[in-house]
C-alpha positions in Angstrom: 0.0 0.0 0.0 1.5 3.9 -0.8 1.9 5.3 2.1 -1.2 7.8 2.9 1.4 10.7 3.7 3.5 11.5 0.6 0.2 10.8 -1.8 -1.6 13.9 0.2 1.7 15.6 -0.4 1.7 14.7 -4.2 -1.7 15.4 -4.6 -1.4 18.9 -2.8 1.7 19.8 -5.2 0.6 18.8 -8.0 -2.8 20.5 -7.0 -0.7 23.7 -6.8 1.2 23.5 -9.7 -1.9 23.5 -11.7 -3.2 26.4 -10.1 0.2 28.4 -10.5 0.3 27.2 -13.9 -3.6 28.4 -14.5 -2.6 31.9 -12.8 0.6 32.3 -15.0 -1.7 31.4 -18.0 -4.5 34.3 -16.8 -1.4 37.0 -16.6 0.0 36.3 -20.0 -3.5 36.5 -21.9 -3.5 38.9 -23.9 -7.0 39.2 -25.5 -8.6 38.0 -28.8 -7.1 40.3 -30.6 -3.5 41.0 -29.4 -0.8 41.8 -31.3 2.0 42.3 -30.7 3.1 44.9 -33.5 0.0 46.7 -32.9 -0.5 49.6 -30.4 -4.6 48.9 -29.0 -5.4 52.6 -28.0 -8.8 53.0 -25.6 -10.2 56.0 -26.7 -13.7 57.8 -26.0 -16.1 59.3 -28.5 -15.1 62.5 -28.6 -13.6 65.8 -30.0 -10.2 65.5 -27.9 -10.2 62.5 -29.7 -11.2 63.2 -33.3 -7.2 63.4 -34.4 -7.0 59.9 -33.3 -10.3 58.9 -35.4 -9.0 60.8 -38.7 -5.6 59.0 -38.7 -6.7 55.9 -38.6 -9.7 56.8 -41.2 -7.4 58.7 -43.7 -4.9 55.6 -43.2 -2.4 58.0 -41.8 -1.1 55.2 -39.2 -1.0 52.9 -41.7 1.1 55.3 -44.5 3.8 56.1 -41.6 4.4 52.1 -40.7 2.5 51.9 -37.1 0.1 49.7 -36.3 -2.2 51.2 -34.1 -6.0 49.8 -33.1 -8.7 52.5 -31.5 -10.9 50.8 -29.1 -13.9 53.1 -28.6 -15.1 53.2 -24.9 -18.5 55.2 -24.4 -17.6 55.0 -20.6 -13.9 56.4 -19.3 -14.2 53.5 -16.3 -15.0 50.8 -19.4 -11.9 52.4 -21.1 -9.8 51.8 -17.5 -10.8 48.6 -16.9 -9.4 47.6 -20.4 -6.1 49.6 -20.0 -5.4 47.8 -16.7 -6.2 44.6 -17.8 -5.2 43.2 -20.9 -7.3 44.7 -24.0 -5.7 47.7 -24.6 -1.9 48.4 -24.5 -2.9 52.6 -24.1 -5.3 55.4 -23.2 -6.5 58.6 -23.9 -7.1 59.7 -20.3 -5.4 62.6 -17.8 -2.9 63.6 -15.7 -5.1 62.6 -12.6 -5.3 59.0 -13.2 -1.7 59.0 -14.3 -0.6 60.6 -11.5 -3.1 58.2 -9.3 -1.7 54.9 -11.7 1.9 55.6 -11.3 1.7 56.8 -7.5 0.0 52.8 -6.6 2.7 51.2 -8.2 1.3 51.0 -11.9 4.3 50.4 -14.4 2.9 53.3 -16.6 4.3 56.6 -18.4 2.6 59.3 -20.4 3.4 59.4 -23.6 2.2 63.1 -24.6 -0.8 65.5 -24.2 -3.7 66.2 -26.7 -6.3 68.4 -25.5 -9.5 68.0 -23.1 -11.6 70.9 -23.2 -14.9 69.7 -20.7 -17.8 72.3 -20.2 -20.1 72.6 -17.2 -23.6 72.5 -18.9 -26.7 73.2 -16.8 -30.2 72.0 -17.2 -32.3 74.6 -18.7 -34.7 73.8 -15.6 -32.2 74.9 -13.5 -31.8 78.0 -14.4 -27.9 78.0 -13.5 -26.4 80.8 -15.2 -23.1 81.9 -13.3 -21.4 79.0 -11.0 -22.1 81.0 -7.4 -25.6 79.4 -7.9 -24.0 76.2 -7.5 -24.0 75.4 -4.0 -26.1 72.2 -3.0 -26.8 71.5 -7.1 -26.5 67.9 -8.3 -24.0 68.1 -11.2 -22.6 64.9 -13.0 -19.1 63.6 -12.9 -16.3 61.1 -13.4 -14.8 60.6 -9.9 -11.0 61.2 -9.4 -10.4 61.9 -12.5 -9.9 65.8 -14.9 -13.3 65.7 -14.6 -13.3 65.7 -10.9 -10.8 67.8 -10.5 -12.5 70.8 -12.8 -15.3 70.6 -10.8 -13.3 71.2 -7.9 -11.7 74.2 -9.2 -15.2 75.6 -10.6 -16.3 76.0 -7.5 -13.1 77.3 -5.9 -13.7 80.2 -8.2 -17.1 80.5 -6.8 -15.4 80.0 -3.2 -17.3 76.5 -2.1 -15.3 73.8 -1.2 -16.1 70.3 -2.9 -18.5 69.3 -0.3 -20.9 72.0 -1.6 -21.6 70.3 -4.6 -23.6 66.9 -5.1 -21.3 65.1 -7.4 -23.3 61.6 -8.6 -20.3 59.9 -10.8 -22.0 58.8 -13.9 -19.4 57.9 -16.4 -21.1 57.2 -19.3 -20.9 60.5 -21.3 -23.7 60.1 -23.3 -25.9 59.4 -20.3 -24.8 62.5 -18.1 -25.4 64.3 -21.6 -29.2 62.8 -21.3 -29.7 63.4 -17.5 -29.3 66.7 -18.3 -31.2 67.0 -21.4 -34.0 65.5 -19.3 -33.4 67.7 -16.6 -32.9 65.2 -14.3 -29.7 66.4 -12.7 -28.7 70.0 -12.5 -25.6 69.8 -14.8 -23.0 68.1 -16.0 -19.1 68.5 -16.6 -18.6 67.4 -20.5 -16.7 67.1 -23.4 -17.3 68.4 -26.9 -19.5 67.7 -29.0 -21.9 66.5 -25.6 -22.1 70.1 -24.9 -23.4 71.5 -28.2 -25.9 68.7 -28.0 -27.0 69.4 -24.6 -26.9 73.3 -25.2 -29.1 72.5 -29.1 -31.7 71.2 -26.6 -31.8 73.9 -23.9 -28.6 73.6 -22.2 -26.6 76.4 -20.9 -22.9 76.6 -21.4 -21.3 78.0 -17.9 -17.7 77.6 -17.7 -15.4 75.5 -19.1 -11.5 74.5 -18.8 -10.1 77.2 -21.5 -11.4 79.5 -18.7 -9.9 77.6 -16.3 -6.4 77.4 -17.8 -6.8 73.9 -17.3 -5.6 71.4 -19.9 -5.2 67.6 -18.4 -4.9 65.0 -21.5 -2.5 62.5 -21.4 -1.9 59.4 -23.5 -0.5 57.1 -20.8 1.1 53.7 -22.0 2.5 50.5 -20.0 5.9 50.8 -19.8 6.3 47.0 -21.0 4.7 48.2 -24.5 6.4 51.5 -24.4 9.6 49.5 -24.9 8.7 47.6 -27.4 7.1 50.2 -29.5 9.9 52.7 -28.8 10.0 53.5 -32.4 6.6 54.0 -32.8 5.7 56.4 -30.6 7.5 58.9 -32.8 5.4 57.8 -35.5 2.1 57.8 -33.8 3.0 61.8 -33.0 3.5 62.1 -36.8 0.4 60.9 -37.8 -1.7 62.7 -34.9 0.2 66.3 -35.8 -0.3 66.0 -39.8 -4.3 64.7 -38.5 -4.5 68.3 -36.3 -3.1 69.9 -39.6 -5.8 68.7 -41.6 -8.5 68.9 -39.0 -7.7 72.8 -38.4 -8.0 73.4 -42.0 -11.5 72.1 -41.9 -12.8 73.6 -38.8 -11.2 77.4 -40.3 -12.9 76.6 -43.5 -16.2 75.4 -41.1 -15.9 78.8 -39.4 -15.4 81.0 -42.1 -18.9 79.0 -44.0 -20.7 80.0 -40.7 -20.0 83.4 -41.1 -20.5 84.3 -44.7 -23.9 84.2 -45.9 -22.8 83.5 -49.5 -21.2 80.2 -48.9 -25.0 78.4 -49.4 -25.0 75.0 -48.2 -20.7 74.9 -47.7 -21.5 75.2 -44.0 -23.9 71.9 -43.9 -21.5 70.3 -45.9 -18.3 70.8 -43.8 -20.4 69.8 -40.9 -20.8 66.5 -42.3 -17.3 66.3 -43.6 -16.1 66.7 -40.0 -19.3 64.8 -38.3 -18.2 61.7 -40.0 -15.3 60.9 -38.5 -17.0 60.4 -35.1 -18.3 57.3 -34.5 -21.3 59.4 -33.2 -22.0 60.0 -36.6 -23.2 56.1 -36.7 -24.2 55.0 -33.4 -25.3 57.9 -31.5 -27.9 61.1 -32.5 -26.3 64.1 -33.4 -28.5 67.0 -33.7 -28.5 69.6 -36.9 -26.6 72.0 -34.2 -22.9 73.5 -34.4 -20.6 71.9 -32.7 -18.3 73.9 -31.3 -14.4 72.3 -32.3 -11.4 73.3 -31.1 -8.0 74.8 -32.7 -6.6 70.9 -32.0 -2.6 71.3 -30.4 0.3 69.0 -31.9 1.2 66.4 -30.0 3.1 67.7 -26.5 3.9 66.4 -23.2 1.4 67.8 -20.9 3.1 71.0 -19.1 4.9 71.2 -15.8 1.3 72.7 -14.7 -0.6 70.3 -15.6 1.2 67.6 -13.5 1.1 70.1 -10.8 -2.5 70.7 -10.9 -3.0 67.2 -11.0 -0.7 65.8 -8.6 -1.9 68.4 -5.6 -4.9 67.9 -6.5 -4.6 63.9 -5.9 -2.3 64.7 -3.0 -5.8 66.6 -1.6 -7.6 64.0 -2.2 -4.9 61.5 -0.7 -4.9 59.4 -3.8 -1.2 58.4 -3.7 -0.4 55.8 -2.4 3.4 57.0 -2.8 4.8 60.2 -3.9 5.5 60.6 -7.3 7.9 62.9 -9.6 7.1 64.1 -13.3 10.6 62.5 -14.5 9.5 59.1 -13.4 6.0 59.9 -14.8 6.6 61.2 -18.5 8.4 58.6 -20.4 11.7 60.3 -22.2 
């Protein structure tokens, strides 16, 4: 007979062997579709990243040599979820959750800065028009995160401290465009073109981050695919700077058939020249509105304010976990 003994101890190491094998396997999966020469970028619907979307429609990516794959996110928590686990090897985000990523122990750098320009848009019920009617209002957010963090400074400006505020963190965007478009909540802190829809249906436009001097994009990669797409990154700046190029041109022209009445129809069709490129444009109800774009920036690192901003702010909000520098942050 086998002695009872060493059989439990076989049984229990080869149970455990399995189950470090079955772990080992869990870490290395990389998703259905990985690959390992392409860059999988989690990106939201909308105008911060509308560069992104025209590369990869005009095949700009593609004419430069990098492989790059947009994985569209309607919420930014979807997005996150994805970028920490293993569908998607980079985000469009901010400097908050970098700073919040990196300061837990998250083998992550930013990679450089576009441009997040988020509005605070009040439900015409509410009758909200400067922000010291804020106090005790109900306005939707994204929790620790730019979007957070403007709300924050909104209402320093109105001197109210963050508690004054009911904050409810809904991070679809599209939905806190709807709560307030159904004047269910107050308002809501959001990106373009959410805030020409709301304000086509009643909304009013407050305040919003070029007031604020606030600018908090980043494009934050794992270090791990950082290195081994070292030569891309240069690349996928290329293609995003010759996309802002080409975008500007458009929105001038947009601008300048908005203002001349003898430019019949031009207007309608640049709108739908530059509409397209959203995937809005087939999932999701745009309204016959103007949508206000931006001047889009080249591809940057975010400034030395921005990672100020957002690291005191996180520091406020005890968020790190340890402290954090911008040289350890920004990859060079």
């Amino acid at each position: 007979m086998f002695p009872l003994k060493p059989l439990m101890g076989l049984v229990v190491a080869v149970a455990l062997l399995c189950a470090c094998g079955g772990e080992q396997a869990k870490q290395t999966q990389k998703g259905p579709d990985y690959d390992s020469l392409t860059i999988r970028l989690a990106v939201l619907s909308t105008a911060d990243c509308l560069p992104f979307y025209y590369a990869e429609e005009e095949g700009l990516f593609d004419s430069l040599g990098v492989k790059v794959k947009l994985k569209t996110y309607r919420a930014a928590m979807d997005a996150d979820t994805a970028f920490m686990g293993t569908t998607a090897d980079a985000i469009w985000s901010d400097m908050v959750k970098a700073c919040v990523w990196r300061g837990r122990g998250d083998s992550v750098r930013v990679v450089m800065a576009t441009q997040l320009d988020l509005y605070l848009m009040t439900a015409f019920s509410a009758r909200i028009r400067q922000i010291s009617s804020l106090k005790e209002k109900i306005i939707g957010i994204t929790r620790n995160s730019a979007v957070d963090l403007t709300a924050d400074y909104i209402l320093s400006r109105a001197k109210f401290q963050s508690t004054d505020l009911n904050k409810p963190q809904i991070n679809n965007i599209k939905l806190r465009c709807y709560m307030v478009d159904q004047n269910q909540y107050d308002g809501a802190l959001l990106p373009e073109p959410y805030a020409s829809e709301c304000e086509a249906r009643g909304a009013r436009r407050v305040i919003g981050t070029p007031e604020l001097g606030l600018n908090l994009s980043a494009v934050i990669m794992k270090d791990s695919v950082l290195a081994r797409h070292k030569e891309d990154i240069p690349k996928l700046k290329q293609a995003y700077d010759i996309a802002v190029e080409q975008l500007n041109q458009l929105v001038a022209q947009y601008a300048e058939a908005q203002n001349d009445s003898t430019l019949t129809g031009a207007e309608d069709a640049l709108q739908l020249q530059l509409m397209r490129y959203f995937p809005q444009s087939r999932s999701i109800e745009i309204p016959d509105t103007l949508v206000k774009y931006p001047t889009f920036l080249h591809a940057s690192m975010p400034t030395d304010s921005a990672f100020a901003q957002a690291k005191r702010w996180c520091q406020g909000r005890t968020l790190l976990k340890k402290d954090i520098k911008k040289e350890d942050l920004y990859a060079q």
